[in-house]
N, C-alpha and C positions, 0 to 999 in steps of 0.2 A: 502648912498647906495653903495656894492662895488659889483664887478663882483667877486669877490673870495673872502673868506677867509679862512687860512688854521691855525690851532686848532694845538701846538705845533711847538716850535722854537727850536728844535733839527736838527741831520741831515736831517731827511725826510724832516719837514718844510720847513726847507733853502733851498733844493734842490729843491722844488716847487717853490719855489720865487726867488730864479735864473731865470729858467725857462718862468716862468711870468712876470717878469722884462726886458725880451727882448719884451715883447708887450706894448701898449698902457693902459689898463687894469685895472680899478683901482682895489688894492689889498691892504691886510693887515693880517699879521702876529700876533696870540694872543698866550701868553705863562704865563703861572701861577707865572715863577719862575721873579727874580729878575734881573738877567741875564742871558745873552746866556751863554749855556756850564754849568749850575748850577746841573745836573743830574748828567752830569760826576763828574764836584768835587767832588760828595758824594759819589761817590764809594771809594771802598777798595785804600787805598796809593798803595801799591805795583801792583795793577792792571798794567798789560800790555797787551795789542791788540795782540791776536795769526796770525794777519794778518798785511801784511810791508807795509811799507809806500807806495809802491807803489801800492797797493791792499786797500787803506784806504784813496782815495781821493774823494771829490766833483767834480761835473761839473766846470771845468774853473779853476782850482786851486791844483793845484799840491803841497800834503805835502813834505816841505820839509825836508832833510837829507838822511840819505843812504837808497836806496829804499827796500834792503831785510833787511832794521832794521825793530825793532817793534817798535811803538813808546805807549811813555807813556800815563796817563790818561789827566796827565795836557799839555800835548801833545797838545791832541786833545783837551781841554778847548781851547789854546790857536788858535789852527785852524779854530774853529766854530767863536771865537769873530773876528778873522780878516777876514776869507771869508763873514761874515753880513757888516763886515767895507768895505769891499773892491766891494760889490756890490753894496753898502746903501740900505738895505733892510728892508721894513717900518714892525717892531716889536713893540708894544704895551705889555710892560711886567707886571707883576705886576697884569695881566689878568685871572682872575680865571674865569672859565664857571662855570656858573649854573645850566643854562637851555638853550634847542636847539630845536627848535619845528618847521614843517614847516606850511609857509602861504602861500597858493597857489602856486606861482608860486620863491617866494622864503624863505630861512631859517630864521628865526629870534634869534640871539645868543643873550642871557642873559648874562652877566658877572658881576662880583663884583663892578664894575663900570660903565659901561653906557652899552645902548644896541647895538646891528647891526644888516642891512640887509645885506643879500648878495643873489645874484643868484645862484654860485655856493658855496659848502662849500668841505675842501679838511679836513681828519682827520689824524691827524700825531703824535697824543700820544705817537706811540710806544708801544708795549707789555705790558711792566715793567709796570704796572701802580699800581696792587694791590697784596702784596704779599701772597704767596697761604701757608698758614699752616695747618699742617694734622690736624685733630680734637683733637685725643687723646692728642696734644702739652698739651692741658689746664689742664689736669690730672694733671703737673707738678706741683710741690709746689715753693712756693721762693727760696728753695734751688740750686734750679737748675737755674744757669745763663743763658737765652736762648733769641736768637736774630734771624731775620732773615737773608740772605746773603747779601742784598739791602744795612741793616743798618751796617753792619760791614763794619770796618775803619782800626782798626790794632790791635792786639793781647792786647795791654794796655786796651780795653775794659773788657775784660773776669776777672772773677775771678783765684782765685789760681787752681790749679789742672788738671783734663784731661780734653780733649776737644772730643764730638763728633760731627764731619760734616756730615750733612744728604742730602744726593745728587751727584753724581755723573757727573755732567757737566763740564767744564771747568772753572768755577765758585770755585765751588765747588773745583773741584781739587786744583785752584791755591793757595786758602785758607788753605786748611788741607798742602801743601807742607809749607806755610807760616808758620805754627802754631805748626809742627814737629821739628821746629830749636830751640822750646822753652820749648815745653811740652808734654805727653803723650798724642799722635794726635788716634783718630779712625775716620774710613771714611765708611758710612754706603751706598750702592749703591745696585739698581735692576736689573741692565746688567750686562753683561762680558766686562770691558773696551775694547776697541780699539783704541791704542796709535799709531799717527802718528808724524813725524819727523817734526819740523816747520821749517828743512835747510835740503837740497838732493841734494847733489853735486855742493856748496855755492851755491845755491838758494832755494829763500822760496819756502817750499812746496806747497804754493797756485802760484807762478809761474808754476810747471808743472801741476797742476786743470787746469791753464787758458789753455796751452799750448794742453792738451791732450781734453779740452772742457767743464770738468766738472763743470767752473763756469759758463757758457751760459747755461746747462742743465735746459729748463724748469721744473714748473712744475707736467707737465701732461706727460712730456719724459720717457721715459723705465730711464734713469739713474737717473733724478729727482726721480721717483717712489722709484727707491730702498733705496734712498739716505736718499728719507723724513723716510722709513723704519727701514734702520739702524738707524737713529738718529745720532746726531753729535759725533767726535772722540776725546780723548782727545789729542789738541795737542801739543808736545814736550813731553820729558820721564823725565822730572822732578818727578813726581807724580810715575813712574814703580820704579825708581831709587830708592825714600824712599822707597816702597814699601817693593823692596828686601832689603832694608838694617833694615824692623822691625819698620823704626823709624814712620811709617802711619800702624795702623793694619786696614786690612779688615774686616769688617761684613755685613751680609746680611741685606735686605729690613727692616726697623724697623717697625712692626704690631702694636704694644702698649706699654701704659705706664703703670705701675702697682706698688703703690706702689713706686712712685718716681725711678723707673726701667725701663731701657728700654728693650722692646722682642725684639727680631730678629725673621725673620719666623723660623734661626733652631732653636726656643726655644729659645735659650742662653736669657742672662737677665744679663746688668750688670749699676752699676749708674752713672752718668755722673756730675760733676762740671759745663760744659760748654755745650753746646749746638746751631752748627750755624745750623740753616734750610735752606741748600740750597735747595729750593724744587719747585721753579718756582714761578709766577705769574699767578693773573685768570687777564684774558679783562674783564675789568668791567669799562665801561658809563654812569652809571648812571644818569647823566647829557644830554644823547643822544635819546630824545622823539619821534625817528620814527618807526615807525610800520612797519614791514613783512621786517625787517635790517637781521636778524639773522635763523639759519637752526635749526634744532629740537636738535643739540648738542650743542648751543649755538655760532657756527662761524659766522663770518659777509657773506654774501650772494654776492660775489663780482666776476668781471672777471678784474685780474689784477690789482683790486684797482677801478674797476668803477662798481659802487652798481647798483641793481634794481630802484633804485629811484632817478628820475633828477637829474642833480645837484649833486650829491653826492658821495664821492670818498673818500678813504683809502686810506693809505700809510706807510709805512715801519711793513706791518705783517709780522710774519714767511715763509718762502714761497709764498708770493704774488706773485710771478712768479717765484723766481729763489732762490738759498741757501742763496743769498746773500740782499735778498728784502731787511730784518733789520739791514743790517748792513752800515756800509759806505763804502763799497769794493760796492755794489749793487745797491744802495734805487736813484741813479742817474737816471738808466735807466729806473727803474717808474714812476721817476718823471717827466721824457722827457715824457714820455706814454700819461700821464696823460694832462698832460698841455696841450698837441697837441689832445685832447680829446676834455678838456675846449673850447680850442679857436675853434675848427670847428662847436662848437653848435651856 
């Protein structure tokens, strides 16, 4: 029997079990992958954090190196593996859930391996969990080399020929800049970018957020509001820079496939060799058997991470309180929230 267990060993995890580790408590950490930090290895090589080191730390544990640097992906592998070393924080890998169902008064977790009770359960998946492709994708024929952004690694994946990226996030962006130094890049988006500067007068751009308050802006705040509105910016002008120089062409929203073609809403129609879908993720549980969890759009029903129902708490969503809930510039101060939740019941 544990008084917690908290469902992913990424930063939200860790950051609950910190937190937890300073009580008495018994607790335990379950994580599907093999190691800590194994999400991030699978991302893209070239990935780099558009937030510096000093905007990218945990409770208790300051990344090191220059703090308006970004740091890399294995970067951060290597920070997750030594902040779990340096706390000794009891993870259980190798842990796939199943099934999650509650019994009275507490959870009962199924895994690929043995069972658990727990009083409270904390959910730390993360977003990412199931990647979201439009319908039409399936139209495609073989001919067409097509992947999601999750699964791309580095341009040696792709076939011969041009590429289109379908997405316009940060993601997205850093990919299609990637993949213009090699081949005819197109980048398919539904906004009007909004490119901001990731250094303003040698410091990170998220130093003057913090400075001016926008990364405290809840969010239910007039700046929170607007912010979840605009949607995120892309940041640095890598991605403007190709732009103007041709080597990234712009096209609008992709509607269909036809005929191994891709539409744009202005009509245009042209074929594609490659194909990355940057185009998000759904939250999807299926593993997660509690009733009246979820609002009629399908969002989790939470204030801050603490659900309608006992016991029960979220952690590292989009805006769970603040721009930075998902990311590790943020998922700390939930985590503190939260914990201090736990222990007063």
């Amino acid at each position: 029997m544990y008084e917690t267990i908290i469902i992913g060993a990424g930063q939200a995890g860790i950051a609950i079990g910190y937190f937890l580790k300073k009580s008495s408590k018994k607790f335990l950490i379950l994580d599907k992958n093999s190691e800590v930090g194994k999400s991030w290895q699978e991302r893209y090589d070239s990935l780099v954090l558009f937030t510096p080191r000093m905007y990218s730390s945990l409770p208790g544990m300051e990344m090191q190196g220059d703090k308006h640097g970004f740091p890399t992906k294995n970067e951060v592998v290597s920070y997750l593996k030594k902040y779990v070393q340096q706390y000794d924080l009891p993870i259980k890998l190798d842990a796939v859930v199943i099934n999650v169902s509650k019994k009275n008064d507490y959870y009962l977790v199924i895994t690929n391996k043995e069972k658990f009770l727990t009083k409270n359960l904390v959910i730390a998946t993360g977003p990412f969990q199931t990647p979201n492709f439009p319908a039409f994708s399936k139209k495609l024929s073989d001919k067409t080399f097509q992947l999601h952004s999750s699964e791309y690694i580095n341009p040696t994946q792709l076939a011969d020929g041009n590429v289109l990226v379908v997405g316009g996030g940060n993601s997205g962006a850093q990919i299609a800049v990637e993949l213009s130094k090699q081949r005819e890049t197109y980048l398919s988006h539904s906004k009007r970018f909004m490119f901001f500067p990731l250094i303003f007068n040698n410091k990170s751009i998220f130093w003057w957020f913090d400075k001016f308050g926008i990364l405290k802006a809840s969010n239910s705040s007039v700046i929170g509001r607007v912010l979840q509105k605009k949607g995120d910016p892309i940041f640095g002008y890598e991605l403007k820079n190709e732009i103007k120089k041709k080597n990234v062409v712009l096209k609008e929203r992709v509607s269909d496939v036809n005929n191994d073609k891709i539409i744009f809403n202005d009509l245009s129609a042209l074929t594609f060799n490659n194909i990355i879908w940057a185009t998000g993720f759904k939250y999807e549980l299926p593993w997660l058997n509690i009733s009246n969890l979820y609002d009629n759009e399908g969002n989790v029903i939470h204030e801050r991470g603490k659900t309608p129902i006992d016991g029960l708490y979220f952690i590292g969503l989009p805006w769970q309180y603040r721009r930075g809930s998902a990311l590790l510039q943020g998922v700390g101060y939930d985590a503190e929230y939260i914990v201090r939740h736990i222990n007063k019941q």
